[in-house]
Backbone as CSV, one residue per row, in Angstrom:
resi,resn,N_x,N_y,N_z,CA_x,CA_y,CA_z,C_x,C_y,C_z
1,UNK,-17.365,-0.528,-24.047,-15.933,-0.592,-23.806,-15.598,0.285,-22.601
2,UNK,-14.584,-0.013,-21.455,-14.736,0.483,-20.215,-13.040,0.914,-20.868
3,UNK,-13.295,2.434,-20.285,-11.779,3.125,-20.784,-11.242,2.994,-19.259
4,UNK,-9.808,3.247,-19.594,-9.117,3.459,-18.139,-7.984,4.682,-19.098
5,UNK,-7.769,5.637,-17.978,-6.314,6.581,-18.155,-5.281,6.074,-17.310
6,UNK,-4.490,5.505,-17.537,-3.290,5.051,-17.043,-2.045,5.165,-17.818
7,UNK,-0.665,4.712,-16.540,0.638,5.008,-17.167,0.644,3.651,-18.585
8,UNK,1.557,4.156,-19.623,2.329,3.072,-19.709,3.852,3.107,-19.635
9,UNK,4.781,2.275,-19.406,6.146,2.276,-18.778,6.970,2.143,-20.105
10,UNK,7.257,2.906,-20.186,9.377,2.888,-21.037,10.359,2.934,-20.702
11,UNK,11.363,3.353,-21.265,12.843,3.606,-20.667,13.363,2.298,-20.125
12,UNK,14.851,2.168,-19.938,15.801,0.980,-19.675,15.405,1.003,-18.303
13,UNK,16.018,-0.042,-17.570,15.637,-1.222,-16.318,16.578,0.352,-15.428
14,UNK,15.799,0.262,-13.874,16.314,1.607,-13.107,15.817,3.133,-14.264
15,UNK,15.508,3.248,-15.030,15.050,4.857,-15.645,13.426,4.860,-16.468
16,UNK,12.852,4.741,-15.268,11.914,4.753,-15.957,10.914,5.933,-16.907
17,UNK,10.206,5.743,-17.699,9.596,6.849,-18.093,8.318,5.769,-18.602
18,UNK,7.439,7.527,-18.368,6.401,6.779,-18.834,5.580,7.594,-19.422
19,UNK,4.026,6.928,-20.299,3.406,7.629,-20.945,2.257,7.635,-20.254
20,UNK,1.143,8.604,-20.296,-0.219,8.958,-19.775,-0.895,8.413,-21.017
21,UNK,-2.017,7.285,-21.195,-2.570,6.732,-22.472,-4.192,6.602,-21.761
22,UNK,-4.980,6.719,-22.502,-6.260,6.150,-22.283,-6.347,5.331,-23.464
23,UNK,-6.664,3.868,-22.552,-7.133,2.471,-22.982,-7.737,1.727,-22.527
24,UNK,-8.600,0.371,-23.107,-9.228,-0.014,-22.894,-8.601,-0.903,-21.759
25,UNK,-9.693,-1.278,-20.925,-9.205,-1.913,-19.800,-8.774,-3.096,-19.687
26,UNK,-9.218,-4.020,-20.858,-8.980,-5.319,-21.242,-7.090,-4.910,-21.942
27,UNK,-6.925,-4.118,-21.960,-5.625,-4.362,-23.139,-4.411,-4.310,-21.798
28,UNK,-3.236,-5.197,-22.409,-2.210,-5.143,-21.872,-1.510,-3.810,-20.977
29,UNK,-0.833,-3.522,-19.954,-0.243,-2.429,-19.547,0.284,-1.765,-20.974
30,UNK,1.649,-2.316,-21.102,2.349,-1.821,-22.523,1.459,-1.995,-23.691
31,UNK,0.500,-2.345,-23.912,-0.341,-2.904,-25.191,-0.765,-1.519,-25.757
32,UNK,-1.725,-2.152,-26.930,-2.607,-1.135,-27.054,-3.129,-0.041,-26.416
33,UNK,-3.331,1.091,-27.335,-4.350,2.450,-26.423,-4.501,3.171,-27.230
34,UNK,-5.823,3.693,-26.665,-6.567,4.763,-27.775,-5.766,6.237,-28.187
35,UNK,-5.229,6.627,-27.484,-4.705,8.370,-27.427,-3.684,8.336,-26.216
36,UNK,-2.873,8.493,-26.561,-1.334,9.344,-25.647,-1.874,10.421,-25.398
37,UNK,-1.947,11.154,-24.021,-2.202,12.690,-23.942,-1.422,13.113,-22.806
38,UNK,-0.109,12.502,-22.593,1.103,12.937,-22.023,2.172,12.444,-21.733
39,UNK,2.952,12.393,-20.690,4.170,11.721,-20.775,4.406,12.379,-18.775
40,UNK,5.021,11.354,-18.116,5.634,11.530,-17.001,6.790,11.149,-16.742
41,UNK,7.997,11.548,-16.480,9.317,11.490,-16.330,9.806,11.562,-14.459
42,UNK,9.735,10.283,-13.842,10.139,10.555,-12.248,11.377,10.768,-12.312
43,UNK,12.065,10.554,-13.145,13.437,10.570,-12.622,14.193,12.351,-13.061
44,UNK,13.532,12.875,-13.663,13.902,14.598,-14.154,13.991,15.304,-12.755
45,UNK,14.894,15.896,-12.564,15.417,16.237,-11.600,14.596,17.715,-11.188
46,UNK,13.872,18.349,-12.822,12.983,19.822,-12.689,11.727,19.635,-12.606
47,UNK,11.205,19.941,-11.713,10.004,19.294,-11.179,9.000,20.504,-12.313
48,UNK,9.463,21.057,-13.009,8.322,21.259,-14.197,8.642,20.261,-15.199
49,UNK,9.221,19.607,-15.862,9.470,18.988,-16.774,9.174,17.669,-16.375
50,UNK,8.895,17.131,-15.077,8.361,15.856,-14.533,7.111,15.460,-15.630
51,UNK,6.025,16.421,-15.412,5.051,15.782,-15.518,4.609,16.946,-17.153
52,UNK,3.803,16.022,-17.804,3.093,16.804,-18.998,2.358,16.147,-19.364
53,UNK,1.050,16.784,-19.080,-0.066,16.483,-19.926,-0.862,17.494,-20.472
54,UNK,-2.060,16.532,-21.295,-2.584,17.579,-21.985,-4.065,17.838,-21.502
55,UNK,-4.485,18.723,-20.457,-5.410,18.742,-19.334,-6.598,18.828,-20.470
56,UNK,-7.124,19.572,-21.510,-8.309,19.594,-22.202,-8.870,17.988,-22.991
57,UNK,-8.019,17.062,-22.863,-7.567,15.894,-23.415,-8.219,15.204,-22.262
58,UNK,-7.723,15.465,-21.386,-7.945,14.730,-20.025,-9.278,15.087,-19.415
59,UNK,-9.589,16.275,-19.779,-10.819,16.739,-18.965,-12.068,16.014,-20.225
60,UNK,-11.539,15.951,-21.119,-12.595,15.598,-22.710,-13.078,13.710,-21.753
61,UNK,-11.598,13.041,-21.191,-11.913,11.470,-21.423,-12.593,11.279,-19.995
62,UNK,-12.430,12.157,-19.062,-12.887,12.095,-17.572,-14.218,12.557,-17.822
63,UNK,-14.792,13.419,-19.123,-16.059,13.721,-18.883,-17.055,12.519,-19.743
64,UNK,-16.726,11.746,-20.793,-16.998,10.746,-21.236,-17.082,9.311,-20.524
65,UNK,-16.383,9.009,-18.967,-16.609,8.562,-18.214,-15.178,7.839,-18.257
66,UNK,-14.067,7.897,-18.708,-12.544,7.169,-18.526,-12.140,7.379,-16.998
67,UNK,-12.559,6.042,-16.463,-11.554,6.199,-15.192,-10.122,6.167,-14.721
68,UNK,-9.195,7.029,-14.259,-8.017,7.315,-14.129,-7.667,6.427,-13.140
69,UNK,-6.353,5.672,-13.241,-5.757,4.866,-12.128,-5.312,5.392,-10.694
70,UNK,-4.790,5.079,-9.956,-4.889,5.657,-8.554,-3.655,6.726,-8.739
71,UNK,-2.651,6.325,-9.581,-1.587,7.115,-9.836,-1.688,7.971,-10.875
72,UNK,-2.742,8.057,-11.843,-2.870,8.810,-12.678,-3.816,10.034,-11.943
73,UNK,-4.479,9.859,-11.140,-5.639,10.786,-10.440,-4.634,11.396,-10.059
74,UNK,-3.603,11.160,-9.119,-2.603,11.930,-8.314,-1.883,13.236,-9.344
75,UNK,-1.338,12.328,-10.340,-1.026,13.084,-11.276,-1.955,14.306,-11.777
76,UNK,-3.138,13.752,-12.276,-3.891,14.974,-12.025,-4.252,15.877,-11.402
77,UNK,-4.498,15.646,-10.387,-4.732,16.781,-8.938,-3.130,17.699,-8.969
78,UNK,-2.051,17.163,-9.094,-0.809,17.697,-9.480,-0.810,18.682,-10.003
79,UNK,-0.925,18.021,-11.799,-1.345,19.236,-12.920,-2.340,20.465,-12.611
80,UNK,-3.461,20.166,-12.017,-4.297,21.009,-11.630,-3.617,22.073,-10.206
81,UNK,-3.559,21.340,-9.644,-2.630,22.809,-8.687,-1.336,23.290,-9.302
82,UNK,-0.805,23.096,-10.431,0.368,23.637,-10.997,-0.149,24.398,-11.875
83,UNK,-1.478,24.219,-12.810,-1.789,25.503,-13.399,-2.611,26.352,-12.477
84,UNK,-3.382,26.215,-11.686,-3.809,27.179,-10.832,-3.262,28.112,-10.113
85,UNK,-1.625,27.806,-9.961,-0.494,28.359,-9.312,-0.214,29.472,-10.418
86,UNK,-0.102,28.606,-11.777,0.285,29.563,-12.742,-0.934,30.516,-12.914
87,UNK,-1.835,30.348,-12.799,-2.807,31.252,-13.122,-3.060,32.645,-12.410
88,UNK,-2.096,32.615,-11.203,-2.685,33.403,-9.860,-1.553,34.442,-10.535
């Protein structure tokens, strides 16, 4: 089974929100998925509350071999310089 980490989309037409899911690659965008391990909000105006995930979650499905979508990688590299910021 070939995993993918990608969005899936909620919220009404113009507000979108969305969830961070790893699923199988065969399944629908909105469909099925194995584990939610965050949530992204573009339209939040506090650019901490944009994005949340759960990086030990993420680092668990990236080391099992789940490939992240082109927009989910971004997202990651994100998260990762936002706790490294916090860390300093």
């Amino acid at each position: 089974m070939a995993v993918k980490i990608r969005l899936q989309r909620g919220g009404a037409t113009h507000a979108p929100y969305y969830r961070v899911v790893v699923a199988d690659q065969r399944s629908p965008r909105d469909g099925r998925f194995v584990e939610k391990i965050g949530t992204y909000d573009p339209k939040n105006k506090d650019e901490g509350k944009q994005l949340n995930l759960e990086m030990e979650r993420v680092e668990y499905w990236l080391g099992v071999g789940a490939q992240p979508s082109d927009t989910v990688r971004s997202l990651i590299k994100k998260a990762r310089r936002k706790a490294a910021a916090a860390a300093e």
